[in-house]
ChimeraX commands (.cxc) that place a marker at each C-alpha (Angstrom):
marker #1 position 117.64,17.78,226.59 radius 0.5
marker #1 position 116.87,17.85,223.18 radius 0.5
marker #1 position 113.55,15.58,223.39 radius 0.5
marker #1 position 112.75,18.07,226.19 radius 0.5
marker #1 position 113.24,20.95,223.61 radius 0.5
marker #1 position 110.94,19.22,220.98 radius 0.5
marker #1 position 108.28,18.65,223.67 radius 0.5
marker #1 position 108.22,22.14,224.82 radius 0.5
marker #1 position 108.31,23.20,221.12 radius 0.5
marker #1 position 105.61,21.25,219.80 radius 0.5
marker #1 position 103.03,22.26,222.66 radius 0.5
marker #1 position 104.42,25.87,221.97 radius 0.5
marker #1 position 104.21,25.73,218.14 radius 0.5
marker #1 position 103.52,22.68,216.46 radius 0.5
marker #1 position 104.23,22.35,213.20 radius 0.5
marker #1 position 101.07,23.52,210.86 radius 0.5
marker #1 position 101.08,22.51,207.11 radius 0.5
marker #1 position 100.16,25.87,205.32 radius 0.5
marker #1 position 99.66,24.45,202.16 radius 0.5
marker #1 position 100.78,21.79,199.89 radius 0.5
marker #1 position 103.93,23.04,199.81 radius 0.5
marker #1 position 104.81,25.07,203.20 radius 0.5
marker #1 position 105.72,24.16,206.56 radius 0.5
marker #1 position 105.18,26.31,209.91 radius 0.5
marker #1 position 107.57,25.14,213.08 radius 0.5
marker #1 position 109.52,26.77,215.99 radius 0.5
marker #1 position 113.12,28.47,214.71 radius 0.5
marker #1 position 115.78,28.39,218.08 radius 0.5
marker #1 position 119.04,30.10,217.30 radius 0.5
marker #1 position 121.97,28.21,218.12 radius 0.5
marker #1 position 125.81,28.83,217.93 radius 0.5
marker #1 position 127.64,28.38,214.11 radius 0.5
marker #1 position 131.19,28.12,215.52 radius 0.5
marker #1 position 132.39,28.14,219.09 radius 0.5
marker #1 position 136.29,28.30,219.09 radius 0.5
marker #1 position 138.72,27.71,221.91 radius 0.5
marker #1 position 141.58,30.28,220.88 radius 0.5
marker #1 position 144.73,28.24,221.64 radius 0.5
marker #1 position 148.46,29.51,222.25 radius 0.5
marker #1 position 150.48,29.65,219.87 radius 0.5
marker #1 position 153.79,29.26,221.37 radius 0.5
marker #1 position 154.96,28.58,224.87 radius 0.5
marker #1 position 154.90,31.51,227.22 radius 0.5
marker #1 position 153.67,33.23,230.41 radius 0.5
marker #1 position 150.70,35.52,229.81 radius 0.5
marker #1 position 152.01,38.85,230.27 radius 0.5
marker #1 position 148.44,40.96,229.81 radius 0.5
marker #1 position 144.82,39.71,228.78 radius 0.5
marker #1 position 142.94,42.03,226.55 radius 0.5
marker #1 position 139.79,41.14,226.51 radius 0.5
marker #1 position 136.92,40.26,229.34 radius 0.5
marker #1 position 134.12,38.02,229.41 radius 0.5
marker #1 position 130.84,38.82,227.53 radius 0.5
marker #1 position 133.23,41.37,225.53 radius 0.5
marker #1 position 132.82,41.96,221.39 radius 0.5
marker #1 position 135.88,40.84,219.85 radius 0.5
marker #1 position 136.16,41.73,215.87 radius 0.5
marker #1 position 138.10,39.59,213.56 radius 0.5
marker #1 position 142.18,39.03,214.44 radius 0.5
marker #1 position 141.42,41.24,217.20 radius 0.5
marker #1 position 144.50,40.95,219.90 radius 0.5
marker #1 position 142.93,39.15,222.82 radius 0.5
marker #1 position 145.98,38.75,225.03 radius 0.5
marker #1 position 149.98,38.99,224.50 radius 0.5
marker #1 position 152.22,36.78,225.82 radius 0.5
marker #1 position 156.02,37.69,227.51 radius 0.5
marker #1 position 158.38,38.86,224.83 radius 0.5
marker #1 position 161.10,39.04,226.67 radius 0.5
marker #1 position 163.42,35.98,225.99 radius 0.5
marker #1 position 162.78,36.04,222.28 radius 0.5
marker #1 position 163.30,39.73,221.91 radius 0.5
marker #1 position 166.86,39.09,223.28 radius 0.5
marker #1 position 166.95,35.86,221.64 radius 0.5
marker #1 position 166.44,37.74,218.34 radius 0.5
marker #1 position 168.92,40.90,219.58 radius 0.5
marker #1 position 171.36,38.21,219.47 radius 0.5
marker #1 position 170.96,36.66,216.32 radius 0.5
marker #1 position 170.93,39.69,214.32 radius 0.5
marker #1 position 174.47,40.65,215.42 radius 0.5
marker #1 position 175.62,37.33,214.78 radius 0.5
marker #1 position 174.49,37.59,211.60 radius 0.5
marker #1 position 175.84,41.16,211.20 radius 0.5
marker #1 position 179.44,39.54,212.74 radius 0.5
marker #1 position 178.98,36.59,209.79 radius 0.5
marker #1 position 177.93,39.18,206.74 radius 0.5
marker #1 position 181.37,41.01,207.47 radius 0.5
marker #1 position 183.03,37.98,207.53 radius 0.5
marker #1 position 181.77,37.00,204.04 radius 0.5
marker #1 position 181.95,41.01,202.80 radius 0.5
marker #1 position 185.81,40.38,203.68 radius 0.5
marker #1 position 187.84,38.82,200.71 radius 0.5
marker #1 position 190.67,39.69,201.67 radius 0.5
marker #1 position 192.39,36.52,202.82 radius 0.5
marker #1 position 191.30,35.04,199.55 radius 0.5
marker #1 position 193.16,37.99,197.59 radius 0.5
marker #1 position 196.29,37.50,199.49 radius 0.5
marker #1 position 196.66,33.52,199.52 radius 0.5
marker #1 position 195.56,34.29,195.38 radius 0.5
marker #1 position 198.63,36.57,195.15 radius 0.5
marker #1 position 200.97,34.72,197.37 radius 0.5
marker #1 position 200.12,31.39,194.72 radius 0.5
marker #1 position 200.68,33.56,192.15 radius 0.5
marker #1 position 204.18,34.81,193.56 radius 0.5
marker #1 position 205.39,31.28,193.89 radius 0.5
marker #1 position 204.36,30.14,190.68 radius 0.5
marker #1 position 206.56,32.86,188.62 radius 0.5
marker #1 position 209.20,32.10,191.08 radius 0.5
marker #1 position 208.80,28.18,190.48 radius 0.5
marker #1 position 208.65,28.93,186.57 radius 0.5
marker #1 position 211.89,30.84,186.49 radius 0.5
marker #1 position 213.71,28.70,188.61 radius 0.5
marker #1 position 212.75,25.87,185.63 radius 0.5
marker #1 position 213.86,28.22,182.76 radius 0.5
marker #1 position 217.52,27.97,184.71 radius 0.5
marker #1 position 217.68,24.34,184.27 radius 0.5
marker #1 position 220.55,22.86,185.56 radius 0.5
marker #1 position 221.79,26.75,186.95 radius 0.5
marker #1 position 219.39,26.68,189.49 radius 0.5
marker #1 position 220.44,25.20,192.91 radius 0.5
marker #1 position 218.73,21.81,193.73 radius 0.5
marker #1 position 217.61,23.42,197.57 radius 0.5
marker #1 position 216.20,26.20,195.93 radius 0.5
marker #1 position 214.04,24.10,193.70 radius 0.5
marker #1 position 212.52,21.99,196.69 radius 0.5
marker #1 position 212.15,25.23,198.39 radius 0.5
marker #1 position 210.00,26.78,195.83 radius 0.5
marker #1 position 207.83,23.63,194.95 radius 0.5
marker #1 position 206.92,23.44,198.91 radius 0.5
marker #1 position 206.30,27.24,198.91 radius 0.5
marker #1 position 203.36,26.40,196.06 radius 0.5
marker #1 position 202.19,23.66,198.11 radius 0.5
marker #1 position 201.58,25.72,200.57 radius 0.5
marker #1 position 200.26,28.78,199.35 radius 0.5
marker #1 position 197.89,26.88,197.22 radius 0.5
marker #1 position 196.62,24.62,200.12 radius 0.5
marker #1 position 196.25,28.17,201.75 radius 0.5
marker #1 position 193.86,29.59,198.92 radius 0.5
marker #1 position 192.09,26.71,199.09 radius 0.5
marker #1 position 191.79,27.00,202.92 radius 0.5
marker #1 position 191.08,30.66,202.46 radius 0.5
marker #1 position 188.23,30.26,199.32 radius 0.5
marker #1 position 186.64,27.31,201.37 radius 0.5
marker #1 position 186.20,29.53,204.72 radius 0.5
marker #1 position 184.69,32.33,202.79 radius 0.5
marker #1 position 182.05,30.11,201.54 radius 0.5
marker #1 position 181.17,28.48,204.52 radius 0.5
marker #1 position 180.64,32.50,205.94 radius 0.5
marker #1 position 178.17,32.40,203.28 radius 0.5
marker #1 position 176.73,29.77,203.85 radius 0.5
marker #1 position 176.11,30.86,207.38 radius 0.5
marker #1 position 174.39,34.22,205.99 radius 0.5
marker #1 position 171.97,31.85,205.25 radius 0.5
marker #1 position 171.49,30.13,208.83 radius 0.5
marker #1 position 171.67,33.19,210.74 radius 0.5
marker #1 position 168.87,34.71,208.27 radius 0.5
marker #1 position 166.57,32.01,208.92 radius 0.5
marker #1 position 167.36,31.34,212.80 radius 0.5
marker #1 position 166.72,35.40,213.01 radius 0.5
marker #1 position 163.12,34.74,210.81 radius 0.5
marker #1 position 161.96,32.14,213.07 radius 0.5
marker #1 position 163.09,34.26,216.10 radius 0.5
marker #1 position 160.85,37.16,214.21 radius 0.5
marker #1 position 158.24,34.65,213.74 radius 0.5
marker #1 position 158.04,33.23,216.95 radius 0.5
marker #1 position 158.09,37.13,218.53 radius 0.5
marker #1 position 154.72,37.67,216.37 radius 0.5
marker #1 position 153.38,34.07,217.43 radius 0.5
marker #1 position 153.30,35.97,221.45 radius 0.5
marker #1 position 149.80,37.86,220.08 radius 0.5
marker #1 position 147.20,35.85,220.72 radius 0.5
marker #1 position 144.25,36.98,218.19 radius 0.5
marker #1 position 140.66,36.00,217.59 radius 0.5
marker #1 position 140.00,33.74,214.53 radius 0.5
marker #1 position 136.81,34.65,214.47 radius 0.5
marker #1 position 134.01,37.92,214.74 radius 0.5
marker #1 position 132.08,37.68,218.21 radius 0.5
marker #1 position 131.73,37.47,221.80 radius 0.5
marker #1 position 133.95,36.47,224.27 radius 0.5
marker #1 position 132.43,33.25,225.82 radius 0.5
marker #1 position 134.89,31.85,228.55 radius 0.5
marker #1 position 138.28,33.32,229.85 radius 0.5
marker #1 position 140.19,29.81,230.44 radius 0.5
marker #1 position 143.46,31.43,231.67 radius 0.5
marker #1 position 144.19,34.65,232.72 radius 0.5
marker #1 position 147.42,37.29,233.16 radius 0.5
marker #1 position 150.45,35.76,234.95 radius 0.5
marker #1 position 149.58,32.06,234.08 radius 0.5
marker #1 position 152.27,29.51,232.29 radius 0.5
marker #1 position 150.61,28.36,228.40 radius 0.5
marker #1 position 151.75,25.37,226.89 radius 0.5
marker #1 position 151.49,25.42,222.52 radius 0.5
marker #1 position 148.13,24.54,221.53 radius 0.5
marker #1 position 146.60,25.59,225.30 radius 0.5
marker #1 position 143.58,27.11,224.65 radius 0.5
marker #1 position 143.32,30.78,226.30 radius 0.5
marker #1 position 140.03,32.19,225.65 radius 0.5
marker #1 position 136.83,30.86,224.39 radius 0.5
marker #1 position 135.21,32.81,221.57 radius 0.5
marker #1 position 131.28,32.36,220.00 radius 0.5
marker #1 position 130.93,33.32,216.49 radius 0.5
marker #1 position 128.66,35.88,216.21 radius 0.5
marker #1 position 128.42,37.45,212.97 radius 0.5
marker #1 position 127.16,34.34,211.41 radius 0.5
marker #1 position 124.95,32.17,213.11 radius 0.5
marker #1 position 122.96,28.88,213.20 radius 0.5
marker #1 position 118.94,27.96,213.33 radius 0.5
marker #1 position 117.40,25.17,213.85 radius 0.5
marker #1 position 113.92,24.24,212.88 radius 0.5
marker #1 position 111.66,20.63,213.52 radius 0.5
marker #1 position 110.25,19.20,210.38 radius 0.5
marker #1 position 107.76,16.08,210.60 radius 0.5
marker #1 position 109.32,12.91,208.34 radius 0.5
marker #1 position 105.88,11.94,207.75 radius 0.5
marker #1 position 105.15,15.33,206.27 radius 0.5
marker #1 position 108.35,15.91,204.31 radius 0.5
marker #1 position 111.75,13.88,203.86 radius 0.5
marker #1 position 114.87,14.99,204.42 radius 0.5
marker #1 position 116.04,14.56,201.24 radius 0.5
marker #1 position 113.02,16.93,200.11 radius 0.5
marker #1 position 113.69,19.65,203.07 radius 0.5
marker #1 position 117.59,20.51,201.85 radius 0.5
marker #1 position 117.66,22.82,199.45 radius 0.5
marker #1 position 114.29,24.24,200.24 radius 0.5
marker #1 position 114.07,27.89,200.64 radius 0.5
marker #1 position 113.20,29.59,204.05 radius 0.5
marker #1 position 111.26,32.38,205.74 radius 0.5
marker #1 position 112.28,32.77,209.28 radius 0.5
marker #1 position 111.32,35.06,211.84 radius 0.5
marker #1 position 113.14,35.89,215.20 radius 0.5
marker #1 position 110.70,37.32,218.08 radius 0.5
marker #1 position 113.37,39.43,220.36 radius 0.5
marker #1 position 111.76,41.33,223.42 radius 0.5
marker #1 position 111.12,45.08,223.44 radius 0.5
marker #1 position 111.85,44.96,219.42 radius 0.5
marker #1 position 109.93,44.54,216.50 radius 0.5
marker #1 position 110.87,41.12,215.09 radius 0.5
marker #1 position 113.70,40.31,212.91 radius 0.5
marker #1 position 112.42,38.88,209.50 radius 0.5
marker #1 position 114.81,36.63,206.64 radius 0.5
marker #1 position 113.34,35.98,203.71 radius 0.5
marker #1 position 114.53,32.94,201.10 radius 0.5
marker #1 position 117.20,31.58,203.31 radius 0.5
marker #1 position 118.04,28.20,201.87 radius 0.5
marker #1 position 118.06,24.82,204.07 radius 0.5
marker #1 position 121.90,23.49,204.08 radius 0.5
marker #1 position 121.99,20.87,205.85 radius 0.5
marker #1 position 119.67,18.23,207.28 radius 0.5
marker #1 position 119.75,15.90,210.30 radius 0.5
marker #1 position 121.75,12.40,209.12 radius 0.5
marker #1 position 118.84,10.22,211.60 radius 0.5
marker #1 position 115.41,10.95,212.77 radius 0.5
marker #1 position 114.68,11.42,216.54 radius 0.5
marker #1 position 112.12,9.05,218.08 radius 0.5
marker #1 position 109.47,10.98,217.26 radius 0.5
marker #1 position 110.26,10.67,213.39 radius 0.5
marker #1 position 110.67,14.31,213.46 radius 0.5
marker #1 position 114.18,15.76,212.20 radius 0.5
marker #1 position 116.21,19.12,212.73 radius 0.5
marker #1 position 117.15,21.01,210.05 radius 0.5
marker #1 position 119.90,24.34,209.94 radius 0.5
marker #1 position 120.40,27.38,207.74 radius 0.5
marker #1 position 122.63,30.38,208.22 radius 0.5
marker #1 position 121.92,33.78,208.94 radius 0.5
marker #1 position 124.05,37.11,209.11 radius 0.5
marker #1 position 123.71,39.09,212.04 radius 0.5
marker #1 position 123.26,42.70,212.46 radius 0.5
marker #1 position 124.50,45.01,214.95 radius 0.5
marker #1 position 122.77,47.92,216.96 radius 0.5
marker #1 position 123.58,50.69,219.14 radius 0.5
marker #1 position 123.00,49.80,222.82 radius 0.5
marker #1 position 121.83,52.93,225.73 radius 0.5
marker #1 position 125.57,53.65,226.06 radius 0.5
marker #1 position 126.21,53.62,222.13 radius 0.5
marker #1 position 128.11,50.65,221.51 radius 0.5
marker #1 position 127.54,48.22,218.95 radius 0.5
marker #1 position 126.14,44.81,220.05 radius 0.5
marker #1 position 125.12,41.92,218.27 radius 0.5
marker #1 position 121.19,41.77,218.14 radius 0.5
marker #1 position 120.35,37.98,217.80 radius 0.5
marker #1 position 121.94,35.44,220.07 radius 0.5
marker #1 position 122.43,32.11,220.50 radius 0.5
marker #1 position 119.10,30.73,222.44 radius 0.5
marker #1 position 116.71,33.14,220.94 radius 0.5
marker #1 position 113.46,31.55,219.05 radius 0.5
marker #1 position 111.47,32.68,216.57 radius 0.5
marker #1 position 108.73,30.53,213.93 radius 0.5
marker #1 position 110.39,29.21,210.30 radius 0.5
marker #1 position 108.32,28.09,207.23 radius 0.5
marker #1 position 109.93,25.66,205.10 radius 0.5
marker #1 position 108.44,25.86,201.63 radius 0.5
marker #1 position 109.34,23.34,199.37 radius 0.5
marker #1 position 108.48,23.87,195.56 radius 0.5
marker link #1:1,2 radius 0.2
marker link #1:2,3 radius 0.2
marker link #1:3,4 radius 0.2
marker link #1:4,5 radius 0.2
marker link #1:5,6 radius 0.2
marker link #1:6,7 radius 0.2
marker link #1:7,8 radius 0.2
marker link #1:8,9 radius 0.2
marker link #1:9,10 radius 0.2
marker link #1:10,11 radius 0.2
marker link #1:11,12 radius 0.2
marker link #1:12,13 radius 0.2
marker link #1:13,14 radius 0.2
marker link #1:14,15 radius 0.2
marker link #1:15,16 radius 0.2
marker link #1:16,17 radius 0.2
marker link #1:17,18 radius 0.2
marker link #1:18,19 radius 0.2
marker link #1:19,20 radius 0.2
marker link #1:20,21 radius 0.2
marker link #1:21,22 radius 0.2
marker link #1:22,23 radius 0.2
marker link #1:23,24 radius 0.2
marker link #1:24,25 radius 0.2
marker link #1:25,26 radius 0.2
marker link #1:26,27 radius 0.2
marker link #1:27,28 radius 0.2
marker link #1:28,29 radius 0.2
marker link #1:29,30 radius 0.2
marker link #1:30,31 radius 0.2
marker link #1:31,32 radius 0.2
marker link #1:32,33 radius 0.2
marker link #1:33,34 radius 0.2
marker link #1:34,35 radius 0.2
marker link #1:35,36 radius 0.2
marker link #1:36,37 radius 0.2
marker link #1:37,38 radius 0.2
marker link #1:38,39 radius 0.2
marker link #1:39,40 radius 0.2
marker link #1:40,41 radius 0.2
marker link #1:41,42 radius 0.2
marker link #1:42,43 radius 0.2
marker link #1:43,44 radius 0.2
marker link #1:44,45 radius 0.2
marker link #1:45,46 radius 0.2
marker link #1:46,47 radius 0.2
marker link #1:47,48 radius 0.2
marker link #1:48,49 radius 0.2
marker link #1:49,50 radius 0.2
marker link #1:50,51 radius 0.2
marker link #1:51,52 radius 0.2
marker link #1:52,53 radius 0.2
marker link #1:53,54 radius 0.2
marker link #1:54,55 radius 0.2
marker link #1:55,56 radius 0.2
marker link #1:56,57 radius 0.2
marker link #1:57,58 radius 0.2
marker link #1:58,59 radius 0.2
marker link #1:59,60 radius 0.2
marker link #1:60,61 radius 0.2
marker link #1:61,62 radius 0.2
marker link #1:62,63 radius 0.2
marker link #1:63,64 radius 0.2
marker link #1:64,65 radius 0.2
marker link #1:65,66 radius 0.2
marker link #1:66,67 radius 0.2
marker link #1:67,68 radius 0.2
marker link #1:68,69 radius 0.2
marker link #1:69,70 radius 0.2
marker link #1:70,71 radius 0.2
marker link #1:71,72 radius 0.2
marker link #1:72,73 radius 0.2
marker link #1:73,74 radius 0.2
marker link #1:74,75 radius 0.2
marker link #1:75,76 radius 0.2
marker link #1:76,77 radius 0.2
marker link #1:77,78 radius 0.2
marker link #1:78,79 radius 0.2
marker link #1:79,80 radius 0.2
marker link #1:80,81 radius 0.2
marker link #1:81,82 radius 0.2
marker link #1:82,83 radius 0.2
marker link #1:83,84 radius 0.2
marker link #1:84,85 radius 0.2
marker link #1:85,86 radius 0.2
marker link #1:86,87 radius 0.2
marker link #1:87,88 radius 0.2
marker link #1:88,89 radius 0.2
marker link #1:89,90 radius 0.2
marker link #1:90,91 radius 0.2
marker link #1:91,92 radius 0.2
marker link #1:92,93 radius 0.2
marker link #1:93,94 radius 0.2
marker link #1:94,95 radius 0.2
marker link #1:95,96 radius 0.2
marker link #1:96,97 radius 0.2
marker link #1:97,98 radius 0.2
marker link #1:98,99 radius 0.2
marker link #1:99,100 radius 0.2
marker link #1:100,101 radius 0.2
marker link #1:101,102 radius 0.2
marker link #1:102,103 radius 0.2
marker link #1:103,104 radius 0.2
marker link #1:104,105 radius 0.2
marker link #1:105,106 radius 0.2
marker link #1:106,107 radius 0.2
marker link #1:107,108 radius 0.2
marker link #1:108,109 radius 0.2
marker link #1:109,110 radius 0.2
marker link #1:110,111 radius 0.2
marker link #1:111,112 radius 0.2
marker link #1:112,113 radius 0.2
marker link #1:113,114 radius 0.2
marker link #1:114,115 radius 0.2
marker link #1:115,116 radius 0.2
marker link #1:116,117 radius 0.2
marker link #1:117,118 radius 0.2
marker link #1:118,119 radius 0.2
marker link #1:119,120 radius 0.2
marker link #1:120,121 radius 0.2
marker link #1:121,122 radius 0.2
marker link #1:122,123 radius 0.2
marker link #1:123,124 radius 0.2
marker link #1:124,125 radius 0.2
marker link #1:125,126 radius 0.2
marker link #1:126,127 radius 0.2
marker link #1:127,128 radius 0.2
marker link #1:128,129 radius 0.2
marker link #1:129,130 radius 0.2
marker link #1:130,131 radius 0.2
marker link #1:131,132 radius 0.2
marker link #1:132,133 radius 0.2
marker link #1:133,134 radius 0.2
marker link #1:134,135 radius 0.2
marker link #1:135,136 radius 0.2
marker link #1:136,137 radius 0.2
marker link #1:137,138 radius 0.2
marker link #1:138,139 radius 0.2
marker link #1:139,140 radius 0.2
marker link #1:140,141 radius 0.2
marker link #1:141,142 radius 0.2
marker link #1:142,143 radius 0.2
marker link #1:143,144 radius 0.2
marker link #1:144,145 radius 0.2
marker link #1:145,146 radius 0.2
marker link #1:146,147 radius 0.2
marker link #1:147,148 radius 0.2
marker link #1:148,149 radius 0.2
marker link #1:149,150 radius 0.2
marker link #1:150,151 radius 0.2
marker link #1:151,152 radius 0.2
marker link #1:152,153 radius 0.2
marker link #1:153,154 radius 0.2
marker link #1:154,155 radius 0.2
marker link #1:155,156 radius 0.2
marker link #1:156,157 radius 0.2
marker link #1:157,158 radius 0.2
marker link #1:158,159 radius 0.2
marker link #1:159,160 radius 0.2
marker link #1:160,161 radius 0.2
marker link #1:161,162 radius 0.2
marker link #1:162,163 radius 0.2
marker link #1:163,164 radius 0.2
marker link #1:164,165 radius 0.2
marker link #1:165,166 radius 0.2
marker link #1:166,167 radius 0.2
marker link #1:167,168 radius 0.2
marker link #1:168,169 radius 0.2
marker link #1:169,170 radius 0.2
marker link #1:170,171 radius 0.2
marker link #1:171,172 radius 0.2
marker link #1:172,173 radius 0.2
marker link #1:173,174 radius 0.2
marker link #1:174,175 radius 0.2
marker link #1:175,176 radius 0.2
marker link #1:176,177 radius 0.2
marker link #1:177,178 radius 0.2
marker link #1:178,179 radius 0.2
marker link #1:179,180 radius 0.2
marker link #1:180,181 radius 0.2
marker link #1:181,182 radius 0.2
marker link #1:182,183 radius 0.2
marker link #1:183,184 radius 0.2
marker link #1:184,185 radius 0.2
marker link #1:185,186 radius 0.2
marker link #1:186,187 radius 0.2
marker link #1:187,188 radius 0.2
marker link #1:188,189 radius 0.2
marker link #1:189,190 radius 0.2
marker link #1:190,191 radius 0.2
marker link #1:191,192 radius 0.2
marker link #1:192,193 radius 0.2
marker link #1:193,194 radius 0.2
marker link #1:194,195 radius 0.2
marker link #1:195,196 radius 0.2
marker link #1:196,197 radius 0.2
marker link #1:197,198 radius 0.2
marker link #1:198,199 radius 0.2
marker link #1:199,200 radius 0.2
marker link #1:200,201 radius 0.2
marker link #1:201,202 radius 0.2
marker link #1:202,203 radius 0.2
marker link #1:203,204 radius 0.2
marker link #1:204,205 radius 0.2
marker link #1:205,206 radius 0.2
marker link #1:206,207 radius 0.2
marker link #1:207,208 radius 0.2
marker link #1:208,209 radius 0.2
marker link #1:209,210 radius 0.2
marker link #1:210,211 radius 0.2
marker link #1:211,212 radius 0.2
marker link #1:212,213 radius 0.2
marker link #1:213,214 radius 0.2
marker link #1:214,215 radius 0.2
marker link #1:215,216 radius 0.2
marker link #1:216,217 radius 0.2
marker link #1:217,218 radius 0.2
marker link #1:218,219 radius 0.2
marker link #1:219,220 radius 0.2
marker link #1:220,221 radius 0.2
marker link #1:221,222 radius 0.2
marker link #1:222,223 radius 0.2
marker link #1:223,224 radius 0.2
marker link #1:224,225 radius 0.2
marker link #1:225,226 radius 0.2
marker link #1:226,227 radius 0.2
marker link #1:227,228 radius 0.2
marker link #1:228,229 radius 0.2
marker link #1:229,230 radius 0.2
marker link #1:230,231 radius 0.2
marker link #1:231,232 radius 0.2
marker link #1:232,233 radius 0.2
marker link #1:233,234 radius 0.2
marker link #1:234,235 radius 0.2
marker link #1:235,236 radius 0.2
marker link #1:236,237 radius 0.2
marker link #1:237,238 radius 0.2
marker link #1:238,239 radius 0.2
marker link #1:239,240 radius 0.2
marker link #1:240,241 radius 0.2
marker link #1:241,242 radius 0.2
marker link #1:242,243 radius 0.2
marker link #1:243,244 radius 0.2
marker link #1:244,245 radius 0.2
marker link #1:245,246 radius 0.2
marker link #1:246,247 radius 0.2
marker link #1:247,248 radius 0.2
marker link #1:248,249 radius 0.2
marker link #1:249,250 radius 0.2
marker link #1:250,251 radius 0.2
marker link #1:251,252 radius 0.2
marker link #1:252,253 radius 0.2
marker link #1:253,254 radius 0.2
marker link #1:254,255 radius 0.2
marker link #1:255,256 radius 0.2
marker link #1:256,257 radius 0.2
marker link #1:257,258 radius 0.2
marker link #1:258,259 radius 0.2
marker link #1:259,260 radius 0.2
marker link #1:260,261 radius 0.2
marker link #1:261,262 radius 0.2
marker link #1:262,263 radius 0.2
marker link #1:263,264 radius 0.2
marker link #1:264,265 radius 0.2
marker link #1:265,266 radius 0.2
marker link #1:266,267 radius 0.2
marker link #1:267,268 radius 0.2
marker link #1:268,269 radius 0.2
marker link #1:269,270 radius 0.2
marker link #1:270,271 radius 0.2
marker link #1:271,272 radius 0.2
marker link #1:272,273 radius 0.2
marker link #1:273,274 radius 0.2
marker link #1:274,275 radius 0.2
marker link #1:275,276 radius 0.2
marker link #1:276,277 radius 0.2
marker link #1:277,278 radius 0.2
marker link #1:278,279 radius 0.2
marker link #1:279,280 radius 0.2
marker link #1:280,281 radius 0.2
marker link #1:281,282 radius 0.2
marker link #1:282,283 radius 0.2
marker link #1:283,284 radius 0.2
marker link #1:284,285 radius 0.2
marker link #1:285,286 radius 0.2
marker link #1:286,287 radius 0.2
marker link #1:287,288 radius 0.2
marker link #1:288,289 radius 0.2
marker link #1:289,290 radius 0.2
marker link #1:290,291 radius 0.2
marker link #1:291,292 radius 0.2
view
């Protein structure tokens, strides 16, 4: 396909040398970035937003995915992490089992200031009844901070909830036109299944031929640009000084070799007054390499 291109573009416009230093050939407009807009999550595609051949601006929402298992999902978590902040607001067990320890410590010290007074049964008593109330504060102190701990796990499990909720809106990475729809409203996603298929439009791509036996490649990157794009009904679109990026890594057969620079697009007011984008991807125009 591409030889055929080259054919047709050398019979069309074959490249002229101007000058010592500047190079006429034919300029075809092709695509910068061509993105399949994947799914983010898992899901059933509850609306699609956009149609084909539609303008879509950057992060625009293209289609939205069903909320409603992770919007009860996250209902959920947030009371069980309102049910676990009370828990951990709620030091009261630790106050009592404090208190009771402290009770059966005085108790434990006066029976010892008796001495030999005090009844023997009494004494065991009281040295169990510490035992226990201080195995009980430790119980109590330890369950308090494993309720705060769980703050914690609650507060995350309720972010990725939140995160996974803003993951259903699908949105364009990029500025341009919708190019494919690949699934459509009411149809099962899988994570990473691409939904819509969107061409970058507000920067694009053109190509140009350049003869090896006229100019290397080496030479032709770097080399500033004039470019001219011949659109029908218009007056054509001129773009001065571009700079050549990027040139082919091989020759074709011919020893000729492409070469690409960038251009910004523009937008116009079409007969109903929207904006459109007024180059696209196929167009042609003439480019003239001059190399200093």
């Amino acid at each position: 396909m591409r030889l055929l291109l080259l054919a047709i573009c050398l019979w069309v416009l074959p490249m002229m040398n101007l000058g010592a230093s500047e190079y006429r050939t034919l300029a075809v407009v092709r695509e910068l970035d061509e993105v399949d807009v994947p799914a983010q999550r898992d899901g059933l595609i509850a609306e699609m937003l956009v149609r084909r051949g539609e303008r879509v601006t950057l992060q625009q929402k293209i289609a939205e995915l069903d909320r409603t298992e992770v919007s009860l999902k996250l209902n959920v978590s947030h009371a069980e992490l309102r049910q676990v902040q009370a828990r951990a607001d709620n030091d009261g067990p630790v106050l009592s089992a404090r208190a009771g320890v402290n009770r059966a410590q005085t108790e434990d010290r006066l029976l010892g200031e008796l001495g030999d007074n005090a009844v023997f049964l009494e004494k065991f008593r009281m040295k169990n009844n510490l035992e226990k109330t201080t195995a009980d504060l430790n119980s109590a102190e330890s369950q308090l901070l494993q309720d705060r701990i769980q703050i914690d796990v609650k507060s995350n499990q309720a972010r990725l909830l939140e995160n996974d909720l803003r993951l259903a809106s699908v949105n364009s990475p990029v500025e341009g036109l919708v190019h494919k729809i690949i699934k459509h409203q009411g149809e099962w996603v899988r994570l990473g299944e691409p939904i819509v298929k969107v061409t970058r439009m507000d920067k694009l791509l053109v190509e140009g031929f350049l003869d090896s036996t006229d100019i290397s490649p080496h030479d032709a990157v770097g080399a500033k640009v004039d470019l001219t794009i011949q659109i029908a009904g218009l007056a054509p679109v001129e773009f001065k000084d571009l700079v050549i990026e990027h040139a082919a890594a091989k020759l074709e057969l011919d020893s000729k070799f492409p070469v690409w620079v960038e251009i910004e697009n523009r937008l116009i007011e079409d007969r109903r007054g929207e904006q459109r984008w007024l180059i696209r991807p196929g167009m042609s125009g003439s480019m003239v390499v001059k190399v200093e």
